[in-house]
KEKE-3310 file (N, C-alpha, C; in steps of 0.2 Angstrom, whole numbers, plus 5000, padded with zeros to 4 digits):
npx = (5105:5095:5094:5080:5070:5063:5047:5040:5045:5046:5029:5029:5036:5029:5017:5020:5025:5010:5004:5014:5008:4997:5000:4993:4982:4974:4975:4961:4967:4958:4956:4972:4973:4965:4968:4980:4979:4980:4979:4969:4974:4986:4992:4988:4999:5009:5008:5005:5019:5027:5024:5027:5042:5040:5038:5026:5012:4998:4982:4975:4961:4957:4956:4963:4979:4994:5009:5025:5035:5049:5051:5054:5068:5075:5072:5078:5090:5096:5091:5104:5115:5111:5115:5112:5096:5094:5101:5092:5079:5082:5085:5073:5063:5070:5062:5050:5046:5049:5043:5030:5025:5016:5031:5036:5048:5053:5058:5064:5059:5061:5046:5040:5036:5041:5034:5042:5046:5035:5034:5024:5021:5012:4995:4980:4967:4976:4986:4993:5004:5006:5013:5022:5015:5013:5016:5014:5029:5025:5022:5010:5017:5033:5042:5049:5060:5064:5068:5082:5088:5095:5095:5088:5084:5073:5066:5062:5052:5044:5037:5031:5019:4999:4993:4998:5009:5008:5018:5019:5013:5025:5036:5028:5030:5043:5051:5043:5052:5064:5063:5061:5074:5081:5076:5078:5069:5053:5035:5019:5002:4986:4972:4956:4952:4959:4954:4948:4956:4967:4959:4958:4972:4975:4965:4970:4983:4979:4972:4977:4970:4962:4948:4939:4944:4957:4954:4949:4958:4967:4958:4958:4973:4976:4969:4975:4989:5006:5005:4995:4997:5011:5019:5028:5031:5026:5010:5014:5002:4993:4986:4990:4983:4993:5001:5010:5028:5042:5060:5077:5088:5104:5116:5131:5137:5131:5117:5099:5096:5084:5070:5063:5050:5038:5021:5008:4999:4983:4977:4978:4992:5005:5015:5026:5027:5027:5041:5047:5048:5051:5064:5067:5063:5075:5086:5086:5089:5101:5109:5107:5112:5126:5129:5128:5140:5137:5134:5127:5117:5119:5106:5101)
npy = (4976:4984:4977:4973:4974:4958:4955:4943:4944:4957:4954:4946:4952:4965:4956:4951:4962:4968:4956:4959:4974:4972:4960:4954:4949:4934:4934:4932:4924:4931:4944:4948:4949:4959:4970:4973:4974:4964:4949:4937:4924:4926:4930:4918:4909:4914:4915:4900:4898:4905:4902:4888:4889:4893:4907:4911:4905:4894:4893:4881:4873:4882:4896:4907:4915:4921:4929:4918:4908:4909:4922:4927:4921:4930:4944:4942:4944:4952:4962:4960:4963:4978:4990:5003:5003:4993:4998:5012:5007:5001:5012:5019:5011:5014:5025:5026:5018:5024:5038:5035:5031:5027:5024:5024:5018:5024:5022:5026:5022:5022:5032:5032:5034:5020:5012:5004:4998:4997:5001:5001:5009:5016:5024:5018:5023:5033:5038:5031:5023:5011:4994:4992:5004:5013:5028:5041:5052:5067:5082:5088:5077:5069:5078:5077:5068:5076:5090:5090:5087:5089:5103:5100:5087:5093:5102:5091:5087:5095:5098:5086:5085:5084:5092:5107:5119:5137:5149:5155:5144:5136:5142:5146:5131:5129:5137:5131:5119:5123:5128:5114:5109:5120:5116:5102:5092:5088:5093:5087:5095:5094:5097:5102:5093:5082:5069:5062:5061:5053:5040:5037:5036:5027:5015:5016:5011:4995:4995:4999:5004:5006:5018:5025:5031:5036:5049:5056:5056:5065:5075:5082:5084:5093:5105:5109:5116:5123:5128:5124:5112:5107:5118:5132:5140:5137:5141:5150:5151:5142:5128:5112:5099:5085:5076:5069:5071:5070:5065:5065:5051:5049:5044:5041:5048:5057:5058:5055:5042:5035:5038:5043:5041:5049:5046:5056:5060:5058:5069:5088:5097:5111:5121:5120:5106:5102:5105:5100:5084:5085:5087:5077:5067:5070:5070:5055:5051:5058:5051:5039:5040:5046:5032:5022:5028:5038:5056:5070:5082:5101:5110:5113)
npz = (4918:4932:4946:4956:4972:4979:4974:4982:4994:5000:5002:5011:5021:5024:5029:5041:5048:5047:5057:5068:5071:5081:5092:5100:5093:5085:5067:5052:5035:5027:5034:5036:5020:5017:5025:5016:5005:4997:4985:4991:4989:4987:4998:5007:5003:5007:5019:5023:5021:5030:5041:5039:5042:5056:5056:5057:5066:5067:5074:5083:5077:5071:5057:5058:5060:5069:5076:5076:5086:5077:5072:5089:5089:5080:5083:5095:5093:5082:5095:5101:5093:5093:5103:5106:5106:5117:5128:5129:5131:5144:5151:5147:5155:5168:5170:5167:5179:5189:5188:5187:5177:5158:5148:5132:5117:5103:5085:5070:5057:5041:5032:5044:5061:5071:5087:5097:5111:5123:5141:5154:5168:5172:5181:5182:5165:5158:5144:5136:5126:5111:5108:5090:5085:5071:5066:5054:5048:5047:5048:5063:5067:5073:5076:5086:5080:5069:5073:5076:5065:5048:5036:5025:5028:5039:5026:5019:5028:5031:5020:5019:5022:5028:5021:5008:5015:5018:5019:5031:5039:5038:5044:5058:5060:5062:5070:5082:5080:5081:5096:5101:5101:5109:5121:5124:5123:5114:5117:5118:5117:5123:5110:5107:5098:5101:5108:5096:5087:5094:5094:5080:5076:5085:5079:5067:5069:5070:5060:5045:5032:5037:5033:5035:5047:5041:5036:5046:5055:5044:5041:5056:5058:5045:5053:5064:5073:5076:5089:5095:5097:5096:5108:5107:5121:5137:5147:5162:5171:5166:5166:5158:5145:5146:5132:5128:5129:5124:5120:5112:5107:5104:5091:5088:5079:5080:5076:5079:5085:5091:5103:5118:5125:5136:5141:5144:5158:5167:5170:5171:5169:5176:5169:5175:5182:5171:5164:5175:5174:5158:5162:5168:5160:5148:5153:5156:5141:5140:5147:5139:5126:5134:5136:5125:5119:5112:5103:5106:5099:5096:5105:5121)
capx = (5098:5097:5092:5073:5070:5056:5039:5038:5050:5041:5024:5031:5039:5022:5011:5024:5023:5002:5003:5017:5004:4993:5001:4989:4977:4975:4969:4961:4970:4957:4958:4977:4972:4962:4973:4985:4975:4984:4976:4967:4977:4993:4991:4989:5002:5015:5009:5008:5027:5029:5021:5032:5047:5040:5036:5018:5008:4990:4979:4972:4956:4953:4960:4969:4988:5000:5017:5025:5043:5054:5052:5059:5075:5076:5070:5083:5098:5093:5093:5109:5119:5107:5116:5109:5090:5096:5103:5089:5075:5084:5083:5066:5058:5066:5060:5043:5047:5051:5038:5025:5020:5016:5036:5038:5053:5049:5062:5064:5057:5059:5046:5037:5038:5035:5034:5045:5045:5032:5035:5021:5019:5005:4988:4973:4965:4982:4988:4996:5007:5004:5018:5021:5009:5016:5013:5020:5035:5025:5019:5013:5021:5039:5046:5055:5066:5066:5071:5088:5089:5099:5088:5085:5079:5066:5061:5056:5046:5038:5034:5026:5012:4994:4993:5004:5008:5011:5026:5019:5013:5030:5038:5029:5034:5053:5050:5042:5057:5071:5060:5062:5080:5082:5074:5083:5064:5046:5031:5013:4998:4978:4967:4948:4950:4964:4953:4946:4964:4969:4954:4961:4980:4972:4962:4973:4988:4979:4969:4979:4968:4953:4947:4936:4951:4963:4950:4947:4966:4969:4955:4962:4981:4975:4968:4980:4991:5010:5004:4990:4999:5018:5019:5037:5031:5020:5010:5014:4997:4988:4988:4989:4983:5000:4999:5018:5034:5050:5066:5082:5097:5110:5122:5140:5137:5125:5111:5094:5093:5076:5067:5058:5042:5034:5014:5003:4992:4976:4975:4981:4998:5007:5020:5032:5026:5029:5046:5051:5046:5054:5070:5068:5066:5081:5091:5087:5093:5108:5113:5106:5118:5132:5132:5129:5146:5134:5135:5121:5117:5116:5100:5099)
capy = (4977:4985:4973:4976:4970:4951:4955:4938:4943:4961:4953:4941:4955:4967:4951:4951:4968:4968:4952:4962:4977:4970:4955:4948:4946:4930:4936:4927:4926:4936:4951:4952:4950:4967:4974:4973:4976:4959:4945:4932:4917:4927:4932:4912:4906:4917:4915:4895:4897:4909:4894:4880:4892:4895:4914:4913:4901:4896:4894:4876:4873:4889:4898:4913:4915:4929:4929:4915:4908:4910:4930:4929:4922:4936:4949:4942:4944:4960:4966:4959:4969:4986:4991:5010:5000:4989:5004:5017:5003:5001:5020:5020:5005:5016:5032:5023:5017:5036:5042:5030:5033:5023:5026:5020:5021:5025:5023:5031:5017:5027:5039:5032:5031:5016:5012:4996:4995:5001:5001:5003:5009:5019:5020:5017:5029:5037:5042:5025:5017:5004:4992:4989:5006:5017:5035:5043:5056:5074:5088:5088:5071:5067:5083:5076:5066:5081:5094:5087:5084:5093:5107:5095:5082:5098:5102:5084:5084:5101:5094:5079:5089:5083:5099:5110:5122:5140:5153:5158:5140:5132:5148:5143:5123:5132:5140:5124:5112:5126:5127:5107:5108:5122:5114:5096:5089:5090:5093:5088:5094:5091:5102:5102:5087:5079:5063:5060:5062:5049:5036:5037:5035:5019:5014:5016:5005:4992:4994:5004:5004:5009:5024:5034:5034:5040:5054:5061:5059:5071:5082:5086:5086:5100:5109:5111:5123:5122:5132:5119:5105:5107:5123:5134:5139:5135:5147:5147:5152:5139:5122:5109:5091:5084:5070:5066:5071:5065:5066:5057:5048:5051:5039:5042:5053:5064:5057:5051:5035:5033:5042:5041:5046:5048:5048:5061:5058:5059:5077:5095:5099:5116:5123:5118:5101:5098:5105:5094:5080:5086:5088:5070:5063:5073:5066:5050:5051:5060:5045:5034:5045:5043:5026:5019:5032:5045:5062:5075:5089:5106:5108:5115)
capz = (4921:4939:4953:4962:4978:4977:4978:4988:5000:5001:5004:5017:5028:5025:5032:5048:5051:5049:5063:5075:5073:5087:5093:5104:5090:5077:5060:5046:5031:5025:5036:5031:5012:5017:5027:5013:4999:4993:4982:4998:4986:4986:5007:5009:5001:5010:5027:5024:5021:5035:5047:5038:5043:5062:5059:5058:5068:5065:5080:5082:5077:5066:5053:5062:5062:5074:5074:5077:5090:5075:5077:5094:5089:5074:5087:5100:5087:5082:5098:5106:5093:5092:5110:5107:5106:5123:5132:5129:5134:5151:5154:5147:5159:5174:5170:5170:5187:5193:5188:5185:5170:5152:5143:5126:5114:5094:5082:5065:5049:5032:5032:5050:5067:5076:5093:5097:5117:5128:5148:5157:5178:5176:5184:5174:5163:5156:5136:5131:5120:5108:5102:5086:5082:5068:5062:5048:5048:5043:5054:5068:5069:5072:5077:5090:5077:5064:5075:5076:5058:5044:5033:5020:5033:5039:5021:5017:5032:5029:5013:5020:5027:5023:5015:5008:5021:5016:5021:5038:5043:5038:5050:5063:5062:5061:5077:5085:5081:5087:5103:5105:5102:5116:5127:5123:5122:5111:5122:5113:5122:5117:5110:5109:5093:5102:5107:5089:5083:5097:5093:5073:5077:5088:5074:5061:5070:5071:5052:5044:5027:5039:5026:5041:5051:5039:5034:5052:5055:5040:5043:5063:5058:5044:5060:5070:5072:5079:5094:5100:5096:5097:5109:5108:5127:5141:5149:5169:5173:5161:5165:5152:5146:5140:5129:5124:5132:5119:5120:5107:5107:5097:5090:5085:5072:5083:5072:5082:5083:5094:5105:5124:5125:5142:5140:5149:5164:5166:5173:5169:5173:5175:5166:5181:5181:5163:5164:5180:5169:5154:5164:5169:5153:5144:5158:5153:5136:5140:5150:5136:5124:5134:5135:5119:5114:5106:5104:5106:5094:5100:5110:5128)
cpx = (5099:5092:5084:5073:5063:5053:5038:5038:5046:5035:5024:5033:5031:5017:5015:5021:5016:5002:5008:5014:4998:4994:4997:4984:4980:4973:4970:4966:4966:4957:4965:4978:4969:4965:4979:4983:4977:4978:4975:4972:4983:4996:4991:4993:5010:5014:5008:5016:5031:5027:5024:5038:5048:5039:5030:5018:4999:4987:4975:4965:4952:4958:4964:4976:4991:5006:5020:5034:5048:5056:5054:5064:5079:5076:5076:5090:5099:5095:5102:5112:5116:5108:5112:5101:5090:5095:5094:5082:5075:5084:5077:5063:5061:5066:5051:5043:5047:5048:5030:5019:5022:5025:5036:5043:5052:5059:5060:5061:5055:5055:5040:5040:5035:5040:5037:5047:5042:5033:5028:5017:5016:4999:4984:4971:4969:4982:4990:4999:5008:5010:5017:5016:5015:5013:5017:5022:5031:5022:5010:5019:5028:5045:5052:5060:5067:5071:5081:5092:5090:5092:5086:5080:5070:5062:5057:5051:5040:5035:5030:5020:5005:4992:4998:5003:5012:5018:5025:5019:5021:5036:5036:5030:5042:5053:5047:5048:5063:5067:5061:5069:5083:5082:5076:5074:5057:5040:5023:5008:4990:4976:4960:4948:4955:4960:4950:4953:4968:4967:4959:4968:4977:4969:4967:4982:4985:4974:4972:4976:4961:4951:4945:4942:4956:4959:4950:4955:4967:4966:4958:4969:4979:4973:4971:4985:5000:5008:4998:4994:5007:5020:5026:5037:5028:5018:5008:5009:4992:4989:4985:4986:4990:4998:5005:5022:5039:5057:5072:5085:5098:5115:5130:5143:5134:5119:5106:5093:5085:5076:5062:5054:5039:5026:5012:4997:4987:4972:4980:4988:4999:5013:5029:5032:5030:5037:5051:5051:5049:5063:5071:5070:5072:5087:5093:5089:5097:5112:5113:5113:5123:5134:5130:5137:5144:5137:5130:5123:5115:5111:5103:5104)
cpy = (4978:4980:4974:4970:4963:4954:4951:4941:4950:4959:4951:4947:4960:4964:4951:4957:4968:4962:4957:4970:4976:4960:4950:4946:4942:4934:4930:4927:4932:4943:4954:4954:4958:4971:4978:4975:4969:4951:4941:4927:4918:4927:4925:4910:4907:4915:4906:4895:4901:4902:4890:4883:4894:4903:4916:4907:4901:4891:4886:4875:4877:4891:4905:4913:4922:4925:4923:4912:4909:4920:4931:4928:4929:4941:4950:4945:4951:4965:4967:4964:4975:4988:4998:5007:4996:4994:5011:5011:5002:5008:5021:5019:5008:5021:5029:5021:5021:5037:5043:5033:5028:5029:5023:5023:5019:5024:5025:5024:5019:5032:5037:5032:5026:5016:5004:4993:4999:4998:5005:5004:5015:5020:5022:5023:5036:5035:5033:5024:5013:5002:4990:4997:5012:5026:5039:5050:5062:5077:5086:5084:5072:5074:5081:5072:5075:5088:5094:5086:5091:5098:5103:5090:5088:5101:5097:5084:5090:5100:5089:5080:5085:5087:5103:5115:5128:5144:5152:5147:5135:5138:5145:5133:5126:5132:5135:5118:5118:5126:5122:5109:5113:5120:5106:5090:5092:5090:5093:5088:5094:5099:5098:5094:5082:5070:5061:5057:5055:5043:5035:5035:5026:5013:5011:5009:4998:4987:4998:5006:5009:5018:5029:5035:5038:5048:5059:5062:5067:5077:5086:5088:5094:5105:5111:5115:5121:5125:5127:5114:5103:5115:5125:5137:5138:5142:5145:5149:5147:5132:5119:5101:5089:5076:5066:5071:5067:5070:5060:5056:5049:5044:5042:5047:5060:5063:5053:5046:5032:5038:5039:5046:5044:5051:5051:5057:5061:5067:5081:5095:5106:5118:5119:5112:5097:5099:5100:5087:5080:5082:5079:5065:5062:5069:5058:5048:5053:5054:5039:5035:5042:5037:5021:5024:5036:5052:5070:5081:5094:5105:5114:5111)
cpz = (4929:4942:4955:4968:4975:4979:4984:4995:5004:5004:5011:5022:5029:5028:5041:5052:5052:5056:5069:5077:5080:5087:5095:5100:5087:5074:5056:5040:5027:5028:5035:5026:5013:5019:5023:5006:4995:4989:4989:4996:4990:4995:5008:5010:5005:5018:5028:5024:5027:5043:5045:5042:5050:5063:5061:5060:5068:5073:5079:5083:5071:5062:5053:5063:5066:5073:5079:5081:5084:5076:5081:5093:5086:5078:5091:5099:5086:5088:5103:5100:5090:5101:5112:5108:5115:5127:5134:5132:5141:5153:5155:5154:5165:5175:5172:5175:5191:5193:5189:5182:5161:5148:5137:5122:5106:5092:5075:5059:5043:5035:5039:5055:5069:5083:5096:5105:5120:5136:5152:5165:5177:5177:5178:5171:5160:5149:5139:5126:5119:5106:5096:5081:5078:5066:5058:5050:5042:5048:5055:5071:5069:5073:5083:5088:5073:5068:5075:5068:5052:5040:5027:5021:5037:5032:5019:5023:5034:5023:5012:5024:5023:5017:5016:5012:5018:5020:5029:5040:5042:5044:5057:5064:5063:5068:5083:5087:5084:5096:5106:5106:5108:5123:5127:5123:5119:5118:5117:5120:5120:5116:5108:5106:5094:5102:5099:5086:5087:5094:5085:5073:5079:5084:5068:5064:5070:5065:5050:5036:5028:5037:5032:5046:5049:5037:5041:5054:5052:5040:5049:5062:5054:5049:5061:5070:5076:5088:5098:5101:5100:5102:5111:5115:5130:5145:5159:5170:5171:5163:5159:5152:5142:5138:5129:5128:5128:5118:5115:5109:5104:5096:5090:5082:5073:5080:5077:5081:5086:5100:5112:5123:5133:5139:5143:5154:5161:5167:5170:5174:5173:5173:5168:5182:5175:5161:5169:5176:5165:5156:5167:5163:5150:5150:5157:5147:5137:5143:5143:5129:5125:5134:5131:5115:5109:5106:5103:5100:5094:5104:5118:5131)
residu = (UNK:UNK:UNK:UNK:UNK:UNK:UNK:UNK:UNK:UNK:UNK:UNK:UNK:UNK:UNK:UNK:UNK:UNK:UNK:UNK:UNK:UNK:UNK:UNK:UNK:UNK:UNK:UNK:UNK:UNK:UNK:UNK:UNK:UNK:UNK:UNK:UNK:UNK:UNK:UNK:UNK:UNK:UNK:UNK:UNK:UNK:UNK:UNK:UNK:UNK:UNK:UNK:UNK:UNK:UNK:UNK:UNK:UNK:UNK:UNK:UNK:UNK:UNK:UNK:UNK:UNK:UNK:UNK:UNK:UNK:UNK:UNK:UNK:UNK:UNK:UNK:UNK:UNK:UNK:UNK:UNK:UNK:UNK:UNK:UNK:UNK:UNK:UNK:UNK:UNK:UNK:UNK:UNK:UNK:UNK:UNK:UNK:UNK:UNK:UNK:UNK:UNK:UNK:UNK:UNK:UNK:UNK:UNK:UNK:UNK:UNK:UNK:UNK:UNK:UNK:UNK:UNK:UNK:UNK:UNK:UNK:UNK:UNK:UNK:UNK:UNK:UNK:UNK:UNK:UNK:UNK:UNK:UNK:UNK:UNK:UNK:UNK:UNK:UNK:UNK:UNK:UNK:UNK:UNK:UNK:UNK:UNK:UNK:UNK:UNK:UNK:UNK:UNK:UNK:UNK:UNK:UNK:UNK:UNK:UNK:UNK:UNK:UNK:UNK:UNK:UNK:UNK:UNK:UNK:UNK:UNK:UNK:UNK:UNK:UNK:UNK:UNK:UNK:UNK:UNK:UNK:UNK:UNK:UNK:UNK:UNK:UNK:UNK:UNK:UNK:UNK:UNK:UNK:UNK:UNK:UNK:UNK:UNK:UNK:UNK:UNK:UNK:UNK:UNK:UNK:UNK:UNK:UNK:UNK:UNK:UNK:UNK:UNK:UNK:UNK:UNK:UNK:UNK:UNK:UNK:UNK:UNK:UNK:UNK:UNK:UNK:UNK:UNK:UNK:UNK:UNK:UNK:UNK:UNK:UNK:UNK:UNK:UNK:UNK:UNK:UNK:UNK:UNK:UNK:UNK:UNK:UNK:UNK:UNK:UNK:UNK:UNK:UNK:UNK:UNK:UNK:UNK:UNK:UNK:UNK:UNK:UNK:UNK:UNK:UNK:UNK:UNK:UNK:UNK:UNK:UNK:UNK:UNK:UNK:UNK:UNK:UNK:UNK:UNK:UNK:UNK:UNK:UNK:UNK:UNK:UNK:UNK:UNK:UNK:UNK:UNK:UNK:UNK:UNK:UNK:UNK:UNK:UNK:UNK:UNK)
# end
């Protein structure tokens, strides 16, 4: 009889994850139960056991829990030997100091991304990143991991489109990802339904059940187009709003292990701009690369 992983155990890491989505908040047990779609009994029962064990704590007074000093040890542990995760966080925190700008570093989690350290030295009224915020691995998303990734790893993820995408628009995603890999970085920059599309990612990290957000999500992702979104060039005469700037690491094997994202100002940039910047970033993971003992793959 083959093994399956415990539910318990499953619901217990699910209820973590939901509290490390927006740390600073308490939730009820009920907003987790929603959150989760989970019985309120069942979501109880687990996050008292998670508070006898010091992972969750509940808020004196009320009936709110966040995540609690046992996660830092776990956290800490974790990161002392994930030296690729250490290394590339210190490049990040001073690329954000260079430049002075919101940097965060995403890593790969099955079929999402999430965002596991954000650095932030830029001034108000800038793009951001969320810790803790995830977004799932299909187009537009995620190209700055996928581009690096074998043709099996680019058909599952042209396959993981909100909609099926026919000959041409799978062409131009092709055309999209060899562009990042020439130029050793992704560049995403807005179009008209960019803030809605924002608002909904925002949204959704921090509900991820929340029905109108996943609807405007999917309706703008259908939208868009490789060329609004992910563009294979810039045009020097046109300034841009950039949203993202990402570049990867590589591990041992040459495979992506995470990824710096520098987040866009508040202004238009131009083409020269956003390359000087690029060239910043890819410099940062090259170093990040070399010093965890990675090995880059193809690319620029």
């Amino acid at each position: 009889m083959p093994l399956v992983a415990s539910p318990a155990v499953l619901r217990a890491v699910d209820i973590l994850e939901t509290l490390a989505a927006e740390p600073s908040e308490a939730m009820t047990v009920s907003e987790v139960a929603r959150i989760l779609d989970m019985p309120r009994a069942s979501c109880h029962t687990v996050l008292l056991a998670l508070a006898e064990r010091g992972y969750a704590v509940r808020g004196d007074g009320d009936l709110r829990y966040r995540l609690g000093p046992a996660c830092i040890a776990v956290g800490d542990a974790a990161r002392s030997i994930n030296s690729a995760l250490a290394v590339t966080g210190h490049e990040a925190e001073a690329l954000a100091k260079e430049t002075g700008t919101c940097v965060g570093v995403s890593v790969r989690a099955g079929d999402e991304i999430r965002v596991v350290e954000v650095f932030d030295h830029g001034p108000p009224f800038v793009v951001r990143g969320h810790l803790g915020q995830a977004i799932r691995l299909a187009p537009p998303f995620g190209a700055g991991f996928v581009a690096w990734a074998d043709e099996a790893g680019v058909e599952a993820w042209l396959d993981a489109a909100s909609a099926p995408l026919n000959r041409a628009a799978r062409a131009r995603y092709r055309a999209a990802l060899e562009a990042i890999r020439t130029r050793g970085y992704s560049v995403t920059v807005a179009t008209p339904r960019s803030p809605e599309l924002h608002d909904a990612l925002a949204t959704l990290a921090n509900t991820p059940d929340a029905e109108e957000a996943r609807r405007v999500r999917d309706e703008v992702v259908v939208e868009l187009t490789h060329s609004e979104y992910l563009p294979t060039d810039l045009d020097a005469d046109r300034p841009v709003r950039m949203l993202q700037c990402s570049a990867p690491v590589f591990d041992v094997l040459g495979k992506v292990v995470a990824k710096i994202m520098v987040f866009g100002p508040a202004y238009d940039l131009t083409a020269g701009e956003v390359e000087a910047l690029g060239e910043q970033l890819r410099a940062a993971t090259e170093r990040a690369t070399r010093n965890i003992g990675g090995r880059p793959r193809g690319g620029g």
